[in-house]
C-alpha positions in Angstrom: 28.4 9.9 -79.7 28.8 9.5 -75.9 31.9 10.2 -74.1 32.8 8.0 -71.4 36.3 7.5 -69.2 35.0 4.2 -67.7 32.4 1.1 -67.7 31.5 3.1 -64.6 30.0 6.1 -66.5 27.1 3.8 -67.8 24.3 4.2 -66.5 23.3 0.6 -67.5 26.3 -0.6 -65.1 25.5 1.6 -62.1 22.0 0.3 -62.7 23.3 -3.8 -62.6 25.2 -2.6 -59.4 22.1 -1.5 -57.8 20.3 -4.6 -58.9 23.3 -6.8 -57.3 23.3 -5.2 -54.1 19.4 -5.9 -53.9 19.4 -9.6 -54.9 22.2 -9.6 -52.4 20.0 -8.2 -49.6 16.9 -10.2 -50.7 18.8 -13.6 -50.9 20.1 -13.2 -47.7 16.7 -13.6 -46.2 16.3 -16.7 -47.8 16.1 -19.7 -45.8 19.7 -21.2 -44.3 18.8 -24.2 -46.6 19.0 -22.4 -49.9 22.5 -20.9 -49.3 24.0 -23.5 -51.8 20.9 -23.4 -54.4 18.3 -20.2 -55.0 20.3 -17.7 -53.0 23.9 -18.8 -54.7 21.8 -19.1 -58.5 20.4 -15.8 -58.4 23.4 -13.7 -56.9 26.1 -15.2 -59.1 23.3 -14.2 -62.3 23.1 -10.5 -60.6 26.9 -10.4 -60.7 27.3 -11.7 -64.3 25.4 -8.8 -65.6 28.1 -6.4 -64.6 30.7 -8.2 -65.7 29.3 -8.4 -69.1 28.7 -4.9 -69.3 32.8 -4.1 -68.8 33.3 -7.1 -71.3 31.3 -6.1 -73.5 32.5 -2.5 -72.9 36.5 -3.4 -72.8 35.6 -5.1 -76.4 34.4 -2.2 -77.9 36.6 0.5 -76.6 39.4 -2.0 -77.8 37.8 -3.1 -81.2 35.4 -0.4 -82.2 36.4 2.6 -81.1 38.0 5.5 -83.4 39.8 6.9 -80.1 40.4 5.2 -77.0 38.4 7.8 -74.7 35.3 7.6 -77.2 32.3 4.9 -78.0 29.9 4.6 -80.2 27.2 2.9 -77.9 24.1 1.2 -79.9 21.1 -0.3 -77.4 21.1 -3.2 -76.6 19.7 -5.9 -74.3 21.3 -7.9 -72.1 19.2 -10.3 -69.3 20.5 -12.9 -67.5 17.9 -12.5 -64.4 14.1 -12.4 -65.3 11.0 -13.0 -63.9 8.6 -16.2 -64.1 6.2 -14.7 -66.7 
């Protein structure tokens, strides 16, 4: 059992954060032409990553959890940005 006080104690969220901030610097390289298409697709799928994780996270803590301060945290994948394999 893990103990966590917030979304933020994942490591898996601080992780998405990190990965927002970068699509966010790389996007903004992007040509002025692709602010509406690439550059917009790939930073609102950076940002939807966090959001699922405090979702997802809210749900348990609400649904799952024996006390409110406690998780029972199984792995699991989540990817809404990947790479052209």
């Amino acid at each position: 059992m893990i103990e966590l006080k917030s979304y933020r104690d994942l490591t898996v969220w601080q992780k998405s954060m990190d990965l927002v901030v970068i699509c966010y610097q790389l996007t903004s390289q992007f040509p002025k032409t692709e602010i509406y298409g690439l550059s917009s697709q790939i930073q609102r799928a950076a940002v939807s990553i966090p959001e699922l994780i405090v979702d997802n996270y809210s749900l348990l803590i609400t649904h799952y959890s024996p006390k409110p301060d406690t998780c029972n945290l199984q792995p699991a994948t989540c990817c809404s940005v990947k790479p052209d394999t």
